[in-house]
N, C-alpha and C positions, 0 to 999 in steps of 0.2 A: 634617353637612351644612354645605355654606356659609353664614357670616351673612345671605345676602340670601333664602335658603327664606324664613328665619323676618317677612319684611317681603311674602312675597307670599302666606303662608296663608289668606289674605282671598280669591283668586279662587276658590275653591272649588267647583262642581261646573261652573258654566260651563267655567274651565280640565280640569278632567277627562274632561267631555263633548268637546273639542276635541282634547285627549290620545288616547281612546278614537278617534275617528274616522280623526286620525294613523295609530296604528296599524295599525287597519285597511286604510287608504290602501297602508300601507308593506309592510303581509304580502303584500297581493296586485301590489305594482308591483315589489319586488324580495324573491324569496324570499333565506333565508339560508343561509349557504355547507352548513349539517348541518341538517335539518326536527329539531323540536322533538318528546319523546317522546312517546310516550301515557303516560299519568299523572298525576301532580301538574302537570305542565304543560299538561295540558289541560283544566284544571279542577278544582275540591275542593279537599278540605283535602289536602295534602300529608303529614300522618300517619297520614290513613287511608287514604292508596296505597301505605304500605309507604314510604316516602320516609327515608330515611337521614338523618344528622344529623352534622354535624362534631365538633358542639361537644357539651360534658358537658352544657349547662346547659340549662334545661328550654324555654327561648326557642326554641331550634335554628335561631336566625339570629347571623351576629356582627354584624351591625347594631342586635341588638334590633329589628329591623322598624322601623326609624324613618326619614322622609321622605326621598324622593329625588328628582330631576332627571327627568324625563319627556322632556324636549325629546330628537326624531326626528333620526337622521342625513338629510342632504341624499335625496332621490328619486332623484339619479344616481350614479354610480360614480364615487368619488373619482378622480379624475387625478393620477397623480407627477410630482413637478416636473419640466417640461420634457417632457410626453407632450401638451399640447394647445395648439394655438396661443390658444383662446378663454381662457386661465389664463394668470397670471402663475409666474414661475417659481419661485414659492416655493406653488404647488398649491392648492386646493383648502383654504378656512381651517379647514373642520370637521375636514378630517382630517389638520391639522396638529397635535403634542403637542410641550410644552416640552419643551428639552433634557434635563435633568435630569429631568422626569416618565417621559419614555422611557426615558433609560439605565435608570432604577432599575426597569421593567417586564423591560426585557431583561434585566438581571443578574438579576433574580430565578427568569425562564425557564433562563437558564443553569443557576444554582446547585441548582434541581429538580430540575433533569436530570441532575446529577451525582450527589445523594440519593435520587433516588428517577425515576429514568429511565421507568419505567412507566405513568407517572401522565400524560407527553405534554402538560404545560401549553405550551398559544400564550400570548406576550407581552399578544396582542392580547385574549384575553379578560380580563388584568387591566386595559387600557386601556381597553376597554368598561366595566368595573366604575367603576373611575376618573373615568370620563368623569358616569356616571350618578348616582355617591355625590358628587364633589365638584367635577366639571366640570374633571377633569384639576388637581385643588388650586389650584382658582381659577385656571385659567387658569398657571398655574406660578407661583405668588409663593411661591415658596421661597427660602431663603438659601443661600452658598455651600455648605453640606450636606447640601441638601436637603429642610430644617426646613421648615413651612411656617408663613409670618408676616405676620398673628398668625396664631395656631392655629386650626383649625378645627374649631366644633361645633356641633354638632344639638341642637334644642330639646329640652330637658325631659322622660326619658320619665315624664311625672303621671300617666296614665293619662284625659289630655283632652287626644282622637281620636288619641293613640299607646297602645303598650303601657305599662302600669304598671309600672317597673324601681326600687323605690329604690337609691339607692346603696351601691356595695360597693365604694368606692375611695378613703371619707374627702376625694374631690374632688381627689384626687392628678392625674388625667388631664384630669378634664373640668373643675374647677374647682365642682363642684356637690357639696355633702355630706348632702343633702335629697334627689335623684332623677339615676341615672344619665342619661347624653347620648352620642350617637355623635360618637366624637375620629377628629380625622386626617383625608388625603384618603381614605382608604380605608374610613371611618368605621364603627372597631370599637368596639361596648360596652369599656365597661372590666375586666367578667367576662368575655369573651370575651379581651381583651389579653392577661388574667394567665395564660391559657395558654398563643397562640399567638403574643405579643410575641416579634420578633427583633431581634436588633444585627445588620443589613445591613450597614451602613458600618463597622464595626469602631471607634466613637470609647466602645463598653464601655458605653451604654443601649440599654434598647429601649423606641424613643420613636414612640409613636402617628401623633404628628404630623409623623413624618421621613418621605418617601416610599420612601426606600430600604427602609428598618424592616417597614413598613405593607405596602410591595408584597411583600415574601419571604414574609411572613405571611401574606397574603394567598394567595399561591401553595400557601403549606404547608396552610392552609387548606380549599383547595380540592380538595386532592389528598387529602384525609384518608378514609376508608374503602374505602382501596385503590382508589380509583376512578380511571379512565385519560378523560383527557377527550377523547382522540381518538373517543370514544365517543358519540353524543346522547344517549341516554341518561343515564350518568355525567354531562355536561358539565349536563343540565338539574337533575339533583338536585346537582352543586355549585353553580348560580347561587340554589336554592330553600332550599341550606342558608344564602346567604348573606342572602338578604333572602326571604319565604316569604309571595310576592306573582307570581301568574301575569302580570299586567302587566309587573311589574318582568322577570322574566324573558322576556317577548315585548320589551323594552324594551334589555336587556343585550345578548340574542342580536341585534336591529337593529344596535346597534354592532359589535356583533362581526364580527359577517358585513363590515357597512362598513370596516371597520380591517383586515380580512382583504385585503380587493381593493385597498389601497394608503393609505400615511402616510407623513407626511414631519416633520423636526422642526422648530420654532422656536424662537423665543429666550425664554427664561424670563419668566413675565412677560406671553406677548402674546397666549393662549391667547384661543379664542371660547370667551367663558362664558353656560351655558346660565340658564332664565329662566323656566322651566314646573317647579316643585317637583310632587310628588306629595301628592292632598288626603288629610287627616286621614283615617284609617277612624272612621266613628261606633261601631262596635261594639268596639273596641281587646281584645286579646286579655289573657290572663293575666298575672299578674305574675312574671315568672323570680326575684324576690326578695321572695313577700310577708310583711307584718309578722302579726304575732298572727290569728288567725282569728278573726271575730267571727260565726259562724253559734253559737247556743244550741245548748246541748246538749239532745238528748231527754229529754223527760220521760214518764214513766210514763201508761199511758193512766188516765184515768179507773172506778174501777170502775164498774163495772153492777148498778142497784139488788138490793140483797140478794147479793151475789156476793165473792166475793173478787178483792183487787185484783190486778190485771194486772201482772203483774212487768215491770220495766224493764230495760234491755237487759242480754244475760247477758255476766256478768265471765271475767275469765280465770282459769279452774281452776275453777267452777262448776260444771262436767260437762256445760253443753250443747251442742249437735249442731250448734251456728252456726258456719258457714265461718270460718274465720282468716284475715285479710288475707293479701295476699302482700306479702311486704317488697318494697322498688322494686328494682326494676334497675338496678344502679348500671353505666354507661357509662366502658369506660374513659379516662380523659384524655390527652392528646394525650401526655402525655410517659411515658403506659403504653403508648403504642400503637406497633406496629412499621412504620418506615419505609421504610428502604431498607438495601440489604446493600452494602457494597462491599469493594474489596482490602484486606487490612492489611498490604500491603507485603509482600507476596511478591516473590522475584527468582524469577529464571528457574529451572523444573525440569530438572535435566538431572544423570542420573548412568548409571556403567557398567555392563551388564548384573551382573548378582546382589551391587549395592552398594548400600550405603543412602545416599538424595538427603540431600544438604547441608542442603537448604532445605524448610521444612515450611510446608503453605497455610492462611492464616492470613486470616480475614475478621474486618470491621467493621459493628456492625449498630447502626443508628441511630432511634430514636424519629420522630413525625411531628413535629418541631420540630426535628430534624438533631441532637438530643443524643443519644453512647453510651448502648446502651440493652442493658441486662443480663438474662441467663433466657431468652434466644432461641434455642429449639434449632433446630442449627442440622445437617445432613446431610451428608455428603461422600460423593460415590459414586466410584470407580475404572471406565473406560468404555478398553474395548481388549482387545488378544490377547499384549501382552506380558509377563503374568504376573505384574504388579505389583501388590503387596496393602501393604495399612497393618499397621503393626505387629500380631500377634496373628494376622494369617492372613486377615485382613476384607476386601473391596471396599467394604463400604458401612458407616460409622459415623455416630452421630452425636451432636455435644459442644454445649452449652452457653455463653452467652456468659458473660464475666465481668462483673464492675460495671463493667470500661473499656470495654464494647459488645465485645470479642472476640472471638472462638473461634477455637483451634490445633488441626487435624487431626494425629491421631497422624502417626510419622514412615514414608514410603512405602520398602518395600525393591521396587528392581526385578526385576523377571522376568530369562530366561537370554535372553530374545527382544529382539533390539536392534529400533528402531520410536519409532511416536511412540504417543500415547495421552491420554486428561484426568482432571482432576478437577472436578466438580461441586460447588458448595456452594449450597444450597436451604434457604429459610428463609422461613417466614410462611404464610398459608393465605388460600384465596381467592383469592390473584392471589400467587402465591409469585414470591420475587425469587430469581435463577438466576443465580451469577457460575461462568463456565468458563474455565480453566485447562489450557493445553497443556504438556503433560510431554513427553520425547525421552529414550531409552535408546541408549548408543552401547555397541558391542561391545566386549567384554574388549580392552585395551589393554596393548602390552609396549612402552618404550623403548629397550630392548638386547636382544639377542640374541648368543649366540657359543656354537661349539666348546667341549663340555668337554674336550677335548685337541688335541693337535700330531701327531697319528698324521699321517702321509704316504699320501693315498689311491689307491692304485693300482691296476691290473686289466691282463691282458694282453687284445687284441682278439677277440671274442667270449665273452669267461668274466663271472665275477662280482667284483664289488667285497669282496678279504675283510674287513677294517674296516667297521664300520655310522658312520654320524654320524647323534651324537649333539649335540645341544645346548642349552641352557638360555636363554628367556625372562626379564626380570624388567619390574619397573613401578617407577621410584622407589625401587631397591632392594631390592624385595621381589619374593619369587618370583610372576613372572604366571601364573597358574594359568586356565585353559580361555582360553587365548588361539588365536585364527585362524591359523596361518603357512603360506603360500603357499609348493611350494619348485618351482623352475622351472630349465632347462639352458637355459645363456648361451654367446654368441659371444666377446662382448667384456670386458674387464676391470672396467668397471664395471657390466657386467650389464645394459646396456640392450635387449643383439638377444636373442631367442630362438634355441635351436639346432632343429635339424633333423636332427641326425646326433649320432654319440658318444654319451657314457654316457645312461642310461636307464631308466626305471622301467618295471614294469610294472601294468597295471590288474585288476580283477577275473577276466579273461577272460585273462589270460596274454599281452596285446599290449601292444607299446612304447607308452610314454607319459612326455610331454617334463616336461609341468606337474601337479602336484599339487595342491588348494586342500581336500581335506578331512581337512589336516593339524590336530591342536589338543593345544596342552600339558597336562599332566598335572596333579595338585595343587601337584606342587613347581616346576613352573614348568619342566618335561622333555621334550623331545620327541625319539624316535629312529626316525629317519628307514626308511621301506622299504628294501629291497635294492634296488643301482645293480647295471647290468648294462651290457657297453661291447660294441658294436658289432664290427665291425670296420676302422673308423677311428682312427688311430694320433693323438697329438698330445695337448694339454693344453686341458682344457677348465671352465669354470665352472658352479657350482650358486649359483645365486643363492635367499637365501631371508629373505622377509618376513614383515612380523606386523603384525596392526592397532597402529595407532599410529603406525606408521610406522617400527620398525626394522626394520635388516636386515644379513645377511650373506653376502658371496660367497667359496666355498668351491673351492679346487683340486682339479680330479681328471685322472689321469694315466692316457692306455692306452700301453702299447708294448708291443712283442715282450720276454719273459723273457729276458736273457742268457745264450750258450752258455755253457757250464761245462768246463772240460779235464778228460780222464781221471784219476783219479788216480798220480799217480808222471809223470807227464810233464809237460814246459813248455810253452806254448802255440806257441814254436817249431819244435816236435818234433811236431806235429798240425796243424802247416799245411802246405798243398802245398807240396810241392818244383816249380821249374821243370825239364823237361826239356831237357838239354844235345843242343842240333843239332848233329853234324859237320861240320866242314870238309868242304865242297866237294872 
């Protein structure tokens, strides 16, 4: 908290009772953008609602529960600068936040949503937080990094009228080595830091009292038990894990909802600082760090005259029929727990029917503190009709991260079916993170094509073509085996007309037919063509013939009449007519 809480603890129930009434005031003149859950937020203790907890430690606040800002957003709707004449153009002061306070709310909402998308953190509710833990850090007096100077912190948790916390940080954060204190604008315990501390700004600490640091943590924080806070629900049990105070949260959610309907920035530095702390609880709760227990231990009752004495409590391995504790529940810690899933740089899928992809999909799966996080199993499913399986025959596998946060799906061979199709990778439970992948199979592809010989093909008008053509595909050199080839009758030399007349195929049913398309090569890359058959159209004509991929070859075919042939033993002058000689008149 800000140094000035600590100078106004002395208002004490009057300022609450005016707090209280505030509130009041505020619920009923402007509700908030999502109504508040039933549960912990609307009273009780918030662990015996089932109330979720971020943090490992037994506090289950990062503040330690220790004093906050009470002071109300404005009873009207913030106006953006330049939306009211009755305002100056720099809006409305409440809902102004230093430059630097902001940016580091908004990068932190960015960098959430690229770790952990699911989770739906608004800027604005760490600005709300912000606002209430340290009044936007004083108002913005940070330095060019966004340090805040001096540092900021919260009285003494002693256990008079806060919780009992000694210290567990040697006074490294807070400067106390006798009883922990809330550090930073964001004002986290320092058991609480040594979890969920970040290096926002990248200068290699993660410093409490940097707001960049404070608000990503914050954020991570808040997003911790897979909770989406597009939810009221989720959104009230991450304000109750952060401070585990129903006020405080009817107090959060005010600003929120206000920061929601419009803000605007200022200058470092010139922030409204708030002036209403929140009074001491007299009952202060447990200590998250207590020293030595001083409760005596039992002792044996007293016998009863003439009796034997009363055994005192039975040991372990005695034989008696007394319950055994149960060991605690150990909670995992932020940097056991799984975060978010994302690419690990996969390129694009794309390979040719019945070949195996290049590129194998590969995810990164990250802790709730955005560190690799290892032992994450993780799923891959195959989703389509094009017959693509993972190595071994599988659609659906699933692998393991490694200690670099990992995991590589086996490698996919495609189907014979050209198409497009995905990959699924699923990971975590309760709110599982889903990253999908569009895979694409193109059709067996030939680069060349040609005649395996120079035969000369010819037919006389209505007979058959006696040569077949044949011809060979490849890809790269090598034989293209079940590749597409198209073979079609052309007008022109480079194959662009279709014919209509001359040589000709025929179809199932014994009828001409010009184009072909359910031609496909062999293993060796071979295909020999149907029987041509030629009209009765004399002249020279094209077969033009394609293949996926794009090559292609036009082929000559000849009809003409057969040449007469001479008798044998005679010259072909001796077998042609003679003219007959006219007489003279």
């Amino acid at each position: 908290m800000a140094a000035h809480i600590r100078r106004r603890l002395r208002k004490g129930a009057t300022t609450t009772a005016v707090a209280a009434a505030a509130v009041a005031a505020l619920a009923a003149s402007q509700a908030p953008a999502a109504t508040l859950a039933d549960g912990p937020a609307g009273g009780g203790d918030p662990k015996a609602s089932g109330e979720d907890t971020a943090s490992a430690e037994d506090d289950g606040a990062a503040t330690g529960n220790s004093p906050y800002y009470t002071d109300l957003p404005p009873l009207v709707t913030p106006d953006k600068p330049g939306s009211s004449s009755k305002l100056p153009v720099t809006g409305s002061a409440e809902a102004g936040i230093p430059a630097s306070i902001l940016a580091a709310y908004k990068q932190a909402e960015q960098t959430v949503a690229t770790t952990d998308p699911t989770c739906r953190l608004p800027w604005q509710l760490l600005a709300a937080i912000g606002k209430v833990e340290s009044g936007q850090a004083r108002g913005g007096r940070v330095d060019a990094n966004g340090t805040a100077s001096p540092r900021i912190l919260g009285p003494a948790l002693n256990g008079q009228g806060f919780a009992l916390i000694k210290d567990t940080d040697g006074g490294a954060y807070d400067g106390d080595a006798v009883h922990d204190r809330a550090v930073g604008p964001m004002q986290f315990i320092p058991s609480t830091w040594a979890s969920w501390g970040q290096d926002a700004n990248g200068d290699g600490r993660k410093d409490p009292n940097n707001i960049y640091d404070a608000a990503l943590a914050a954020g991570r924080y808040l997003c911790a038990n897979d909770r989406d806070l597009a939810i009221a629900a989720d959104l009230d049990k991450a304000v109750l894990s952060y401070n585990r105070s129903n006020e405080y949260l009817r107090t959060v959610r005010s600003w929120f909802s206000y920061y929601q309907r419009g803000t605007h920035e200022i200058p470092d530095g010139t922030g409204t600082l708030p002036t209403t702390p929140s009074t001491p609880s007299p009952n202060p709760g447990p200590s998250t760090n207590p020293g030595p227990s001083t409760t005596p231990s039992p002792k044996p009752s007293p016998s009863p005259p003439g009796g034997k004495p009363t055994p005192g409590p039975s040991k372990p391995g005695d034989g008696s029929t007394s319950p055994k504790p149960k060991p605690p529940t150990s909670k995992p810690t932020p940097a056991e727990t799984f975060g978010s899933l994302e690419n690990a740089g996969t390129g694009p899928l794309r390979a040719t029917a019945g070949q195996a992809f290049d590129e194998r999909v590969a995810v990164l799966a990250r802790n709730a503190l955005g560190a690799p996080l290892g032992k994450v199993p993780v799923t891959f499913t195959v989703t389509g009709d094009t017959g693509t399986l993972f190595a071994g025959g599988k659609k659906t596998v699933t692998v393991r991260t490694g200690a670099d946060g990992t995991a590589t799906a086996p490698e996919l061979r495609a189907g014979e079916k050209a198409g497009e199709f995905t990959v699924t990778a699923v990971a975590g439970s309760g709110r599982p993170r889903t990253l999908t992948y569009a895979a694409t199979i193109t059709a067996r592809q030939a680069d060349t094509i040609a005649r395996t010989d120079e035969k000369a093909l010819v037919a006389a008008p209505g007979e058959k073509f006696a040569d077949a053509v044949t011809v060979k595909a490849t890809y790269k050199d090598a034989a293209a085996a079940g590749v597409a080839v198209t073979a079609t009758m052309v007008k022109d030399p480079l194959g662009l007309f279709d014919n209509d007349k001359g040589p000709y195929f025929k179809d199932a049913a014994g009828k001409p037919v010009r184009t072909l398309t359910t031609l496909t090569t062999d293993a060796e890359g071979m295909l020999r063509l149907p029987e041509i058959f030629a009209d009765g159209t004399e002249g020279t004509f094209k077969l033009r013939l394609t293949t996926e991929g794009g090559a292609s070859v036009v082929i000559e075919l000849t009809v003409r009449a057969p040449e007469e042939t001479a008798p044998e033993g005679t010259t072909p002058e001796e077998t042609a007519p003679k003219e007959t000689e006219t007489p003279e008149a």
